[in-house]
C-alpha positions in Angstrom: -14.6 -2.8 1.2 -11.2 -4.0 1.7 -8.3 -1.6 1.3 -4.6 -3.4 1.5 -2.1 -0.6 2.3 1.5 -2.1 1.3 4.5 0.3 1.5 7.2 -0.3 -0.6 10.0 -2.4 0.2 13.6 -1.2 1.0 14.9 1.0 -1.4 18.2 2.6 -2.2 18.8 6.2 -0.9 18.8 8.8 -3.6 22.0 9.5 -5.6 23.3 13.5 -6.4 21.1 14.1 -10.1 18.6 10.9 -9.1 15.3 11.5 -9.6 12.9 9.9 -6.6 10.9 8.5 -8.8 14.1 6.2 -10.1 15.4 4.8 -7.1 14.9 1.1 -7.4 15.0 -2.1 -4.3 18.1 -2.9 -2.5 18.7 -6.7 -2.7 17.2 -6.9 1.0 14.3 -5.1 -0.6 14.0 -7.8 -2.7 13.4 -10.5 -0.5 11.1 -8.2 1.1 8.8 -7.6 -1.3 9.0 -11.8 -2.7 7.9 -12.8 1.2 5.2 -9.8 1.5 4.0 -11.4 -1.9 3.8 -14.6 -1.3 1.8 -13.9 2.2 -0.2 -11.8 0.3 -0.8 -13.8 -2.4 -2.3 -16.9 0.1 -4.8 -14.5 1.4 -5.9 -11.8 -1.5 -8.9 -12.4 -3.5 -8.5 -13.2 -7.0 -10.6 -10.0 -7.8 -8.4 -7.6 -5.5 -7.6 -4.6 -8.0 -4.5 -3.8 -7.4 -3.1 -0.1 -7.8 0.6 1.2 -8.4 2.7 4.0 -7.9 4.5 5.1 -10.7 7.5 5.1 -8.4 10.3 2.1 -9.6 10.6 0.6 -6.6 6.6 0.2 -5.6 7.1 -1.0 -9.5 9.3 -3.6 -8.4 7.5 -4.4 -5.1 4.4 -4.9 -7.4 5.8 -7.3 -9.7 7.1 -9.7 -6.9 2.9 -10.5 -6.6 3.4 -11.7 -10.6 -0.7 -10.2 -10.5 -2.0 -7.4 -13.0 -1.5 -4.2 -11.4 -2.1 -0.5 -12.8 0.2 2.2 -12.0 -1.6 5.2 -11.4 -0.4 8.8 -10.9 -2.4 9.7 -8.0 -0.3 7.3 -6.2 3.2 9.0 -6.5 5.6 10.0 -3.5 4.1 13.2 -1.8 0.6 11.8 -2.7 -2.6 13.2 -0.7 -4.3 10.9 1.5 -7.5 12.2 -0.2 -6.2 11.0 -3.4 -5.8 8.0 -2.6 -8.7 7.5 -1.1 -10.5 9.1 -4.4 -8.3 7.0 -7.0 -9.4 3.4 -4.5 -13.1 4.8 -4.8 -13.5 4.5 -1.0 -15.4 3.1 0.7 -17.4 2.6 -1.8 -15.4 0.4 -4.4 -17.2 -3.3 -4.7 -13.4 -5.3 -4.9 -10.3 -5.5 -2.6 -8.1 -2.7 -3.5 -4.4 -3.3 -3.0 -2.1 0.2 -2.8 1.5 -0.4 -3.4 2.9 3.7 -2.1 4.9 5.5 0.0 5.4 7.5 3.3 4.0 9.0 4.8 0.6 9.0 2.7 0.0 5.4 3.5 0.4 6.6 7.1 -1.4 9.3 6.7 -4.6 7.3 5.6 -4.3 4.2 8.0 -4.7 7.5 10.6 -7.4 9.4 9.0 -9.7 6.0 8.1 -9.1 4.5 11.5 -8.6 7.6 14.0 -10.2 10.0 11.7 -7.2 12.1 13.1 -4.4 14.2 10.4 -1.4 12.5 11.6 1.1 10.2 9.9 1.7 6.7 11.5 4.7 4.7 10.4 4.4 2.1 8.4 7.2 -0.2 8.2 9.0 -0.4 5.1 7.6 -3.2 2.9 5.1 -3.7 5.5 0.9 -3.9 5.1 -2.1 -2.5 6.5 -5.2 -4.2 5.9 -8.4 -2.4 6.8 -12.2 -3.2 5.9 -14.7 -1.1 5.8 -18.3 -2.6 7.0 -21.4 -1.6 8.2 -22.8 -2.9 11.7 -26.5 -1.6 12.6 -26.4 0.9 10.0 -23.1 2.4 11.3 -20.0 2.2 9.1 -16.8 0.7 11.1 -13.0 0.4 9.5 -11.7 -2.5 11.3 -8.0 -3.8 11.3 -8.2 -7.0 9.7 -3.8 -7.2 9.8 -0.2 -5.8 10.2 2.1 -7.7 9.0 6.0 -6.5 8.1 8.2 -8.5 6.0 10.7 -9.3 9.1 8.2 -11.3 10.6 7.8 -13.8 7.6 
C-alpha cells in the first residue's frame, strides 16, 4: 500500500474570533500547493483515493490536484495518528491513499510507521511524505519511496 502524506501548504495565521478550521492559503501558499500538484499529479496513480481534511486550507491544497477528493472528519487539526491510519485502512487498503492534513499528526505517523517510535517529525509546510508498505520474505517493511517540499520544484 502506498500512503502519500501531504501537509498543507502555507496558510495565514489565525485572526482574534477565527476559527482554525477557517484560515485559508497565503498567495505563497498558492503556488505551493499548484507545484506540489502538478508533481504529484505526474506520478499518482489514477486510482490513488485521495482523503481531505475538513480544514479550508488542506481544502484549497486539495483542489490545486483538480482530482475527486473526500473530506473526512477524522482528518481535522489535532487529529490522532491512529485515526488516520484507521480512516486510510492501513496497511491494508488495496489503492494509493493520498492525506491532505496537518502538524503534527502527519509527523506523528511518518514516525510511528517508519520508526515505530511516538514522536513528531516536521514536515515541511506543503511538503510530502511518500511511504509504501510491502512485504519482503513474509516480513512487512514501510519504505520511503520520497520527500519532496514545494521549494524544491
Amino acid at each position: 500500500m502506498d500512503l502519500i502524506l501531504w501537509r498543507h501548504a502555507e496558510a495565514h495565521v489565525i485572526k482574534e474570533g477565527q476559527s482554525d478550521l477557517d484560515r485559508t492559503l497565503t498567495t505563497k501558499g498558492e503556488r505551493q500547493a499548484q507545484r506540489m500538484a502538478e508533481w504529484l499529479n505526474q506520478r499518482m496513480a489514477h486510482s490513488t483515493r485521495i482523503m481531505v481534511s475538513p480544514a479550508a486550507r488542506t481544502q484549497q491544497t486539495a483542489k490545486a490536484l483538480d482530482r475527486h477528493f473526500k473530506t473526512v472528519q477524522a482528518l481535522a487539526p489535532e487529529a490522532s495518528p491512529v485515526a488516520l491510519l484507521s480512516a486510510v485502512r492501513w496497511p491494508d487498503a488495496s489503492e494509493p491513499v493520498l492525506v491532505i492534513g496537518h502538524q503534527p499528526t502527519l509527523g506523528q505517523v511518518a514516525a510511528l510507521l517508519l520508526g515505530e517510535v511516538h514522536q513528531t517529525w516536521v514536515m515541511k509546510k506543503g511538503g510530502v511524505w511518500w511511504l509504501r508498505q510491502r512485504m519482503r520474505e513474509g516480513v512487512s517493511q514501510v519504505v520511503v519511496q520520497a520527500v519532496q517540499a514545494p521549494d524544491l520544484l
